[in-house]
DOGU-874660 format. One record per residue: z, y, x of N, C-alpha, C in turn. Coordinates in steps of 0.001 Angstrom, whole numbers, plus 500000, padded with zeros to 6 digits. Layout:
<pakols>
+--------+--------+--------+--------+--------+--------+--------+--------+--------+
!   n.pz !   n.py !   n.px !  ca.pz !  ca.py !  ca.px !   c.pz !   c.py !   c.px !
+--------+--------+--------+--------+--------+--------+--------+--------+--------+
!      Z !      Y !      X !      Z !      Y !      X !      Z !      Y !      X !
...
+--------+--------+--------+--------+--------+--------+--------+--------+--------+
</pakols>
This chain:
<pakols>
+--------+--------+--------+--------+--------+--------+--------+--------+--------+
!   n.pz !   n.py !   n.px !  ca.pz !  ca.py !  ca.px !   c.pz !   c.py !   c.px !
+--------+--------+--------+--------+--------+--------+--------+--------+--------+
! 884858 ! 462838 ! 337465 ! 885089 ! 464214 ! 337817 ! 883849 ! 465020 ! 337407 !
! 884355 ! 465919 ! 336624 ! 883089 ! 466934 ! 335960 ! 881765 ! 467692 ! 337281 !
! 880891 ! 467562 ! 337066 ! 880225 ! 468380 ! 338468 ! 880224 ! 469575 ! 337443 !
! 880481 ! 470978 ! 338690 ! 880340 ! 472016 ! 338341 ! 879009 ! 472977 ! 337924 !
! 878698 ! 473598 ! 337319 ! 877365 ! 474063 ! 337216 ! 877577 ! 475436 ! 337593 !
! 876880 ! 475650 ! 338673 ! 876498 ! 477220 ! 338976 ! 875182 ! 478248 ! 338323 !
! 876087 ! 479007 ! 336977 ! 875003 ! 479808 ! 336504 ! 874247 ! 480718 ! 337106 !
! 872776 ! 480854 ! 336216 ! 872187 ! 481692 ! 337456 ! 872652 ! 483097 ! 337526 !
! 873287 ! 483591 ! 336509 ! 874007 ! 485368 ! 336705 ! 874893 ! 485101 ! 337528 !
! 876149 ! 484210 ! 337921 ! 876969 ! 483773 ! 338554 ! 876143 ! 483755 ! 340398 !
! 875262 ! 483162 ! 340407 ! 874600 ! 482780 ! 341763 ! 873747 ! 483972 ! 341846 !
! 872956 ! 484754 ! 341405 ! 872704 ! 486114 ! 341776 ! 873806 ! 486925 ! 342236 !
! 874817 ! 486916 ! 341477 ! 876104 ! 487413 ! 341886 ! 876545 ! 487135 ! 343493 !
! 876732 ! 485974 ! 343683 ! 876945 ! 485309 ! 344801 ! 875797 ! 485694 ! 346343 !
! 874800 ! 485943 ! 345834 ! 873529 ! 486424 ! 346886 ! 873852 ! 487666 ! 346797 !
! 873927 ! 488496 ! 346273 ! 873692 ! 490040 ! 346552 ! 875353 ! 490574 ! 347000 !
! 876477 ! 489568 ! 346637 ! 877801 ! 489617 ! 347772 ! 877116 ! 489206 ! 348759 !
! 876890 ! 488228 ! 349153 ! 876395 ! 487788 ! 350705 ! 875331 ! 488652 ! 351419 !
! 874345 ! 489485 ! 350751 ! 874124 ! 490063 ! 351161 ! 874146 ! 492154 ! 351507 !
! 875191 ! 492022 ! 350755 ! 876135 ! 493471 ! 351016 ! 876675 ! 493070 ! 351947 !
! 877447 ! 491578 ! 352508 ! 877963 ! 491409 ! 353598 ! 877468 ! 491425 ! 355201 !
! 876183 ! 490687 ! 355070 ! 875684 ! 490407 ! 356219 ! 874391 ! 491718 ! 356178 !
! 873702 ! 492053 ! 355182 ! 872261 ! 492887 ! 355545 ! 872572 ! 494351 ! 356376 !
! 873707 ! 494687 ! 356140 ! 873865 ! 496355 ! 357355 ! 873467 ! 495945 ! 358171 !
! 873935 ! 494607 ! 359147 ! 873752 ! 494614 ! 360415 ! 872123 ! 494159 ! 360508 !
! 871569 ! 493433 ! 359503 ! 870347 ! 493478 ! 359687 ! 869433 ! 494019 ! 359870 !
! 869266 ! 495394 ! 359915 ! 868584 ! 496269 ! 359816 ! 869048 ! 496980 ! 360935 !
! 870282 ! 496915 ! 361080 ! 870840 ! 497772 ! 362581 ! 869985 ! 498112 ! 363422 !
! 869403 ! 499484 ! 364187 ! 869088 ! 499586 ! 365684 ! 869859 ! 499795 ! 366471 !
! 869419 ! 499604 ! 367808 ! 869783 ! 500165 ! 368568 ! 869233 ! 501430 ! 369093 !
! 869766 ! 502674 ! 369288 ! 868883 ! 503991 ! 369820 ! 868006 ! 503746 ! 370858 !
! 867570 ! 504755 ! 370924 ! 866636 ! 504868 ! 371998 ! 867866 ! 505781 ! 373272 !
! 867548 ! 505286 ! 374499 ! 868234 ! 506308 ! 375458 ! 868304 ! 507326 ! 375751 !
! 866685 ! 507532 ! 375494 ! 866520 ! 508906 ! 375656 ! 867389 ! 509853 ! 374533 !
! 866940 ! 509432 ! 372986 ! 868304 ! 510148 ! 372274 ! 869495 ! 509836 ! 372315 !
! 870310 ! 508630 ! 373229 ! 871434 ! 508763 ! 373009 ! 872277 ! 509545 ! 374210 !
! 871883 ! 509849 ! 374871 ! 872220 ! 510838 ! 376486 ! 871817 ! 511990 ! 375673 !
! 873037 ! 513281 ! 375770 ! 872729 ! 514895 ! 375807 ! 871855 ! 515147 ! 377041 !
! 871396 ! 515810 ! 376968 ! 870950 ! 516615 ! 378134 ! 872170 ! 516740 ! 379190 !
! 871879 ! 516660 ! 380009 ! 872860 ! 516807 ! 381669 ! 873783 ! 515870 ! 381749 !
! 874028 ! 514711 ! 380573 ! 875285 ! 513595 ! 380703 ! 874342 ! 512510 ! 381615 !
! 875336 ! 512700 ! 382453 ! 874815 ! 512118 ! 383872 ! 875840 ! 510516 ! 383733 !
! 876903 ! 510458 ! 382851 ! 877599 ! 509341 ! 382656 ! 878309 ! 508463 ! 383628 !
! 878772 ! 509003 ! 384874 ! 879350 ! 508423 ! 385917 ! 878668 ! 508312 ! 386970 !
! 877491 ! 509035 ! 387217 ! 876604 ! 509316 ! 388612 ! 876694 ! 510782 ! 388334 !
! 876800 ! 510738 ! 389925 ! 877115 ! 512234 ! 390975 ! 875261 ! 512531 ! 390791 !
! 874718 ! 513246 ! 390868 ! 873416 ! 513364 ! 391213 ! 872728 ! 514554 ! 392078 !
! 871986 ! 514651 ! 393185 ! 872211 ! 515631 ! 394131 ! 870206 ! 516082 ! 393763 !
! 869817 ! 517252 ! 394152 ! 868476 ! 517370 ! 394376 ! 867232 ! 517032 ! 395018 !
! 868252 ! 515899 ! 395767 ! 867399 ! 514993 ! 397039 ! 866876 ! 513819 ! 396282 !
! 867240 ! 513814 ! 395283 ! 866785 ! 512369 ! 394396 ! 867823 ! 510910 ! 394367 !
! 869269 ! 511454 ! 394857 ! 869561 ! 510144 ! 395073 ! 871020 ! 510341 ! 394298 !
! 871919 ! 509213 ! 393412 ! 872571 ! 509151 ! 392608 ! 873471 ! 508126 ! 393060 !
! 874760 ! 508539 ! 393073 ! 875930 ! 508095 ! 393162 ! 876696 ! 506935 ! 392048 !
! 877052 ! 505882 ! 392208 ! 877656 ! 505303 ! 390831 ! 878592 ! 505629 ! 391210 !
! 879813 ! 506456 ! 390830 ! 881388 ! 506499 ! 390801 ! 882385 ! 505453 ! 390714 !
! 881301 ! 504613 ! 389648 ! 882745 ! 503129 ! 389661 ! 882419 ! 501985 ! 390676 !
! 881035 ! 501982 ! 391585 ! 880865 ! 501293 ! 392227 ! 880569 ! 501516 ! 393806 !
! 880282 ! 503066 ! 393881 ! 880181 ! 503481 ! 394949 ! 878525 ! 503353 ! 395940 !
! 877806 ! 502876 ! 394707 ! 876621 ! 502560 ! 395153 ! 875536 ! 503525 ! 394728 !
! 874467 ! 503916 ! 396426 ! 873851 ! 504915 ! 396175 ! 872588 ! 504537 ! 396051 !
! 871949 ! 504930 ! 394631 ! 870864 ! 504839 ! 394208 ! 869351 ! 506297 ! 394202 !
! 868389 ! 505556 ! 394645 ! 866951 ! 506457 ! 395058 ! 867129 ! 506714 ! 392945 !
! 866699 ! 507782 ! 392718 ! 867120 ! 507782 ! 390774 ! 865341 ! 507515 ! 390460 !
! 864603 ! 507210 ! 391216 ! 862738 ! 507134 ! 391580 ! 862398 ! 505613 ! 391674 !
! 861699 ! 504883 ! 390991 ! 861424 ! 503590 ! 391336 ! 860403 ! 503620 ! 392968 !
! 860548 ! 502944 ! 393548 ! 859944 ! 502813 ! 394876 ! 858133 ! 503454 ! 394869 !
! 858102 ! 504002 ! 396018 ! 856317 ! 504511 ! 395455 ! 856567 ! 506390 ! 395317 !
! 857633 ! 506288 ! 394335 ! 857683 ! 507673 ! 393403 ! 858538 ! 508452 ! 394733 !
! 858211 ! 510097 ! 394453 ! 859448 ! 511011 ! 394953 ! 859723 ! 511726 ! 394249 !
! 860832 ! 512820 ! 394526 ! 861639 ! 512748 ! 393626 ! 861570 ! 514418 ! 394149 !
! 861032 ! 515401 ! 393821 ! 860306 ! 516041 ! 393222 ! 860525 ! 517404 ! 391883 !
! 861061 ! 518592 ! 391843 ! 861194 ! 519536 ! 391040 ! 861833 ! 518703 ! 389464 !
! 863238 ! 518296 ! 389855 ! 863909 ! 517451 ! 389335 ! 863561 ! 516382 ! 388185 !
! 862303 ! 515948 ! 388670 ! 861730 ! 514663 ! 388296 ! 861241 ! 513663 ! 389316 !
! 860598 ! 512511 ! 388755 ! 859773 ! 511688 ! 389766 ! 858291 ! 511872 ! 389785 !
! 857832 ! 511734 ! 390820 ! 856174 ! 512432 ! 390612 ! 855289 ! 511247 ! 391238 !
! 854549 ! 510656 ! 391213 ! 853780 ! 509859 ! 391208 ! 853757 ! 508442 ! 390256 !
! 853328 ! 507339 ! 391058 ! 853133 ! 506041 ! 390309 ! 853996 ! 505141 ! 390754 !
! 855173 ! 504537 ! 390240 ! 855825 ! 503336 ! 391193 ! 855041 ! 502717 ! 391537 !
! 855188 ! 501871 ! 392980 ! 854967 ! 500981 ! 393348 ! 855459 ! 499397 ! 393329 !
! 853980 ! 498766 ! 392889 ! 854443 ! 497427 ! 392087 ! 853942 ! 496383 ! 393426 !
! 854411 ! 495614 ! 393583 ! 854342 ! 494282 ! 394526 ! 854941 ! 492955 ! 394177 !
! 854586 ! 492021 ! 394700 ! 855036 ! 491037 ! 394623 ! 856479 ! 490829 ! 395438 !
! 857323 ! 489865 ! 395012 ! 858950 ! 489977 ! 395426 ! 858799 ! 490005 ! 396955 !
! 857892 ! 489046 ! 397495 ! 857885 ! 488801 ! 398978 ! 857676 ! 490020 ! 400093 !
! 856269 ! 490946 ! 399297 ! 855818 ! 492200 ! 399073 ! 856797 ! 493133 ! 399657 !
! 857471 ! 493182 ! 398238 ! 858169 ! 494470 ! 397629 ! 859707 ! 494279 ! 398893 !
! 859936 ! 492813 ! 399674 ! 861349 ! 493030 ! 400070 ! 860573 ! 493863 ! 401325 !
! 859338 ! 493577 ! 401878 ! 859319 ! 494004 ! 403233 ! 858619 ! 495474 ! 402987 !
! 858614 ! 495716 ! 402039 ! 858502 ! 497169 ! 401501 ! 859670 ! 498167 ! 401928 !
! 860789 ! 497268 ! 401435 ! 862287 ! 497971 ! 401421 ! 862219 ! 498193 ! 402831 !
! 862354 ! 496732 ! 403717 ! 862944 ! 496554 ! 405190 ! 861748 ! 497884 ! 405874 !
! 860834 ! 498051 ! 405659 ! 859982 ! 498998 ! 406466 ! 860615 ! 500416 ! 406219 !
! 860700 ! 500592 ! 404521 ! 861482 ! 501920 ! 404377 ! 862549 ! 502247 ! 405063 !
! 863275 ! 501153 ! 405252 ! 864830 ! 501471 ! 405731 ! 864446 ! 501632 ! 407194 !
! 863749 ! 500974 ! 407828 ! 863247 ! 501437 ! 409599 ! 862624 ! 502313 ! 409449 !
! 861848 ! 502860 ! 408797 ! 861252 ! 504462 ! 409096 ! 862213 ! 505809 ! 408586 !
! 863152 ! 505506 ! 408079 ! 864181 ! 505868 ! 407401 ! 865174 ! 506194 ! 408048 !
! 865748 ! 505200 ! 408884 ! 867070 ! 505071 ! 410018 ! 868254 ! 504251 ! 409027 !
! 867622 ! 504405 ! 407641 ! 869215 ! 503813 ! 406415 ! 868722 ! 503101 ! 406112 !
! 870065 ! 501901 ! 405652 ! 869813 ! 500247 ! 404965 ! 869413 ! 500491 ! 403653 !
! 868397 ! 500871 ! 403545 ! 867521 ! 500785 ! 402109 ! 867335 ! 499498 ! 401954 !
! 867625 ! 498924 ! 400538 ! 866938 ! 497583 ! 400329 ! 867073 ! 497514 ! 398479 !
! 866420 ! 496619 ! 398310 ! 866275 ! 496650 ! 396821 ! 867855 ! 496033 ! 396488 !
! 867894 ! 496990 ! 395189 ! 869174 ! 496446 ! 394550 ! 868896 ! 494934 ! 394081 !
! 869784 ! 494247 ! 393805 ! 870860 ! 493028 ! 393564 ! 870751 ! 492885 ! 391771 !
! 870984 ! 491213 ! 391650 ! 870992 ! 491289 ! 390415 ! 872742 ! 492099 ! 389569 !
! 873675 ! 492543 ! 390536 ! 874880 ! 492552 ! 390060 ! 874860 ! 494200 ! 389981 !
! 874337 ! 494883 ! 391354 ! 873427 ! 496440 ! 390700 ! 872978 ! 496664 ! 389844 !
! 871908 ! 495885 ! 389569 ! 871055 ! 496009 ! 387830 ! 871714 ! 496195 ! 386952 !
! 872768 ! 495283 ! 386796 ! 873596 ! 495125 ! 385508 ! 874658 ! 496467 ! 385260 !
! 874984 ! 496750 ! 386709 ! 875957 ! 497609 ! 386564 ! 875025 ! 498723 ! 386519 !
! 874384 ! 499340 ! 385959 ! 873411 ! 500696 ! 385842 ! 872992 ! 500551 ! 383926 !
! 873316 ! 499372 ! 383420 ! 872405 ! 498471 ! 382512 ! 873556 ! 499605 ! 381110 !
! 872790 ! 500170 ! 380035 ! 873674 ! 500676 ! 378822 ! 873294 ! 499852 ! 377733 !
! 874494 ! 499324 ! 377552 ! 874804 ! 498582 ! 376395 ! 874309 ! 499162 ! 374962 !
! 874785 ! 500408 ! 374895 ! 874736 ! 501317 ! 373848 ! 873044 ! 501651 ! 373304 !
! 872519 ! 501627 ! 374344 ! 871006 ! 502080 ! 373715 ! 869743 ! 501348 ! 374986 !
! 868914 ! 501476 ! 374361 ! 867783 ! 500842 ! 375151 ! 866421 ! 501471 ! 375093 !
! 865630 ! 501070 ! 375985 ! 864035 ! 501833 ! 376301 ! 864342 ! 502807 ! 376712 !
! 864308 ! 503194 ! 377766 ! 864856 ! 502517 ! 378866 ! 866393 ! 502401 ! 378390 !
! 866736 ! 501064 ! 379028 ! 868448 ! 500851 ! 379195 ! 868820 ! 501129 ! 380140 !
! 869167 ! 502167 ! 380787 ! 869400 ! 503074 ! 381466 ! 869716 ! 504506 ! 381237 !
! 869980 ! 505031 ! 382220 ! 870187 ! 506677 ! 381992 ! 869120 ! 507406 ! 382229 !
! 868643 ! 507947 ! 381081 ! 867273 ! 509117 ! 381658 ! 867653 ! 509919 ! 382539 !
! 868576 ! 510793 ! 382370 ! 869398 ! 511787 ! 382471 ! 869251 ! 511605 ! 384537 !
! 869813 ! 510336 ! 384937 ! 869863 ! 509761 ! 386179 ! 868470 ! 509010 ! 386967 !
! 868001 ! 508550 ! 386015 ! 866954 ! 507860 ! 386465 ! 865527 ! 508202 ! 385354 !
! 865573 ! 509554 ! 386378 ! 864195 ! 510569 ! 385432 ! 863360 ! 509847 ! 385010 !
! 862563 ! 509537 ! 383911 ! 861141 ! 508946 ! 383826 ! 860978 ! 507382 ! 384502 !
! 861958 ! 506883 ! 383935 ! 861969 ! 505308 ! 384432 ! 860934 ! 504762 ! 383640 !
! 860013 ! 503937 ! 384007 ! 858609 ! 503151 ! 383363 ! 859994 ! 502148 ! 382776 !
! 859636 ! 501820 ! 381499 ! 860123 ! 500843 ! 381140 ! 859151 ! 499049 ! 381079 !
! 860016 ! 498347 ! 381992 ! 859332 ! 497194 ! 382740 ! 860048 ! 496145 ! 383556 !
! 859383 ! 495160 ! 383754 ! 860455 ! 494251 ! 384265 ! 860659 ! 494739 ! 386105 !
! 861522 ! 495307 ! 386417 ! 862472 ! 495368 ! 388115 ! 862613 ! 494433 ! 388874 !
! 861963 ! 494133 ! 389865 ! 862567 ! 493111 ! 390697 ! 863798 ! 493286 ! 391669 !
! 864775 ! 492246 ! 391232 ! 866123 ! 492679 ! 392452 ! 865979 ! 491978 ! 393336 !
! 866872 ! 491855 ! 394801 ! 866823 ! 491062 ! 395734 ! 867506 ! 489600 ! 395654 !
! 867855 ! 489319 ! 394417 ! 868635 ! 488467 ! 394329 ! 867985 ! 487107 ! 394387 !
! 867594 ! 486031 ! 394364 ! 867074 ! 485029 ! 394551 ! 867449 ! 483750 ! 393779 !
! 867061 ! 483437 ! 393247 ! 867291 ! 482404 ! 391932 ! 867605 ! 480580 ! 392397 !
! 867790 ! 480319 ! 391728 ! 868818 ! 478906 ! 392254 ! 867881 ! 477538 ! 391602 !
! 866852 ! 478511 ! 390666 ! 866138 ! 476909 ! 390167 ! 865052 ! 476335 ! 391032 !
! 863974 ! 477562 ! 391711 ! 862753 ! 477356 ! 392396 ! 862792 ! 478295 ! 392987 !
! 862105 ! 477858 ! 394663 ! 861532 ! 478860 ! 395384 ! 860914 ! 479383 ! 394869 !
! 859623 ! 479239 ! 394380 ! 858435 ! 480488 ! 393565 ! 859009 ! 481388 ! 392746 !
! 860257 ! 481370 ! 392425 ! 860890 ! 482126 ! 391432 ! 862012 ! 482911 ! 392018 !
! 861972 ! 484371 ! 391124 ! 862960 ! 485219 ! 391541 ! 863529 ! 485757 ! 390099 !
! 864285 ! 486931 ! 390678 ! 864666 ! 487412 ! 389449 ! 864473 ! 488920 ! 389595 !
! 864564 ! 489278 ! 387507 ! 864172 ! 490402 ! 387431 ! 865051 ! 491293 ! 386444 !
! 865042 ! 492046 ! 385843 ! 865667 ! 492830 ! 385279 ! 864768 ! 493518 ! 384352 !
! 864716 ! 493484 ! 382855 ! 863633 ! 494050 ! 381552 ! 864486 ! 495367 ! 381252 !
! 863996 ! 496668 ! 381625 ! 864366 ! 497905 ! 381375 ! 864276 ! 498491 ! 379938 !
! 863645 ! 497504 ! 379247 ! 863736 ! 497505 ! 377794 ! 865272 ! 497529 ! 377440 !
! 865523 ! 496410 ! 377223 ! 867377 ! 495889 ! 377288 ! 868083 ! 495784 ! 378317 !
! 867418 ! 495644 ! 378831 ! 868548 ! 495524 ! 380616 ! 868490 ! 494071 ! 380481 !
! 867784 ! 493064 ! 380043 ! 868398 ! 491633 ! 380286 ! 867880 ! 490797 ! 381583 !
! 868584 ! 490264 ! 382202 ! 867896 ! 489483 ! 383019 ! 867619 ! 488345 ! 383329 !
! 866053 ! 488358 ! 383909 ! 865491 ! 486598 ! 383898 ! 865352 ! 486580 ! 385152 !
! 865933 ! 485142 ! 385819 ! 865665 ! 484876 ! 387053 ! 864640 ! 483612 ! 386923 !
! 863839 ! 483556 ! 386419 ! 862778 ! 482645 ! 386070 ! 861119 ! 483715 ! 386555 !
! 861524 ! 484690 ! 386799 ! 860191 ! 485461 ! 387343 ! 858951 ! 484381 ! 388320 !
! 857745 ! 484566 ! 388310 ! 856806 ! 484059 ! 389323 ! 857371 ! 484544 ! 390558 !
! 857550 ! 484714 ! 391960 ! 857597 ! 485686 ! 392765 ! 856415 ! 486325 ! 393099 !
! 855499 ! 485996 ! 392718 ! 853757 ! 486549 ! 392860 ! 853698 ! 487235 ! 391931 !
! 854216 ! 487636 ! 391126 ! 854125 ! 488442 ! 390209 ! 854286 ! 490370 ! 390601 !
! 853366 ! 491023 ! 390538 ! 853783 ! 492488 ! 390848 ! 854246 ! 493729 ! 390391 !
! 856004 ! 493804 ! 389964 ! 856393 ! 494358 ! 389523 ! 857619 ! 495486 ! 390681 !
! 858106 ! 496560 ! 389699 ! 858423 ! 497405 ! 390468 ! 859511 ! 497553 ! 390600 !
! 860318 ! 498160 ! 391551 ! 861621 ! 498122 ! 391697 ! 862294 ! 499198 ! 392228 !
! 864018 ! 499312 ! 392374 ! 864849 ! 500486 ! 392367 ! 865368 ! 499880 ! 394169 !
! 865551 ! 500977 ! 394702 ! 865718 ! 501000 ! 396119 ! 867737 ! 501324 ! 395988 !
! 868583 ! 500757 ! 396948 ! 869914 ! 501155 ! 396981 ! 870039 ! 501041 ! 398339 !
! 871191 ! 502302 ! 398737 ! 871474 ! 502448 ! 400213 ! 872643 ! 501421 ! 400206 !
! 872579 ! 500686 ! 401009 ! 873970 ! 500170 ! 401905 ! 875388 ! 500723 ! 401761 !
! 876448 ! 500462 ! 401665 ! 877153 ! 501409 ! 401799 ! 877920 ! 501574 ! 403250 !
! 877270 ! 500521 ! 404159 ! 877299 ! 500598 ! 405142 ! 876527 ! 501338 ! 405880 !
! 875366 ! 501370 ! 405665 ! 873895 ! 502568 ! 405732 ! 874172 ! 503847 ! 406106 !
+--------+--------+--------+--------+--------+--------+--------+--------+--------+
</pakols>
């Protein structure tokens, strides 16, 4: 049986099809959030002047201020506050008693549901969550491999690692109860 010979005009041919096929997506970005939100597209949060934001499809009410920050001539004004997970939960539980409401840090299943597919840095809504530091979030959720470990949420992409240190001091998003 004859072996075939692949000429080289033939196999240049063959590379620059394969790569008209596959190189668009190579180069692909993803936007930035900030340009992909108009101004005032709030995208399925209610948002009030008190600083706090409604999800419509989930019913969950979010501080739009990472913990630390207030919320302020319709921005956030100070520095979040960063702690360690152990830290940061009895952070929440104190807020919510000086408070009278079940404040507590959102959940890894909150995170996700706030999380835009469509664009990133922040992956999130500016629009909703003014001046979000882009950074890893700690949720309340608690990880299944090691005690020392929790989980977090990268506001870059929205992805999440539950492989965090829990000594580690990062900052996080406060959610009311909806029992609260």
């Amino acid at each position: 049986m004859p072996i075939s010979i692949i000429r080289p005009r033939h196999l240049l041919g063959l590379v620059l099809i394969s790569l008209g096929l596959t190189g668009c997506d190579f180069y692909a970005t993803t936007p930035s959030c900030l340009d992909y939100f108009e101004p005032g597209d709030r995208s399925g949060f209610i948002t009030d002047d008190n600083g706090l934001a409604k999800q419509t499809a989930t019913d969950t009410l979010w501080y739009r201020c990472a913990a630390g920050q207030r919320f302020s001539g319709a921005r956030c004004q100070g520095d979040p506050t960063k702690l360690a997970w152990d830290d940061a939960m009895a952070y929440a539980q104190e807020f919510a008693e000086k408070s009278g409401k079940a404040w507590r840090i959102a959940n890894n299943e909150e995170m996700l549901s706030i999380q835009q597919s469509a664009c990133q840095s922040p992956s999130v809504n500016p629009n909703v969550f003014k001046g979000i530091e882009v950074n890893n979030y700690w949720t309340s959720s608690e990880t299944w491999s090691h005690d020392s470990l929790r989980c977090s949420t990268y506001l870059f992409q929205g992805t999440m690692y539950c492989r965090q240190a829990r000594n580690t001091e990062l900052p996080f998003l406060l959610v009311l109860d909806r029992d609260g």
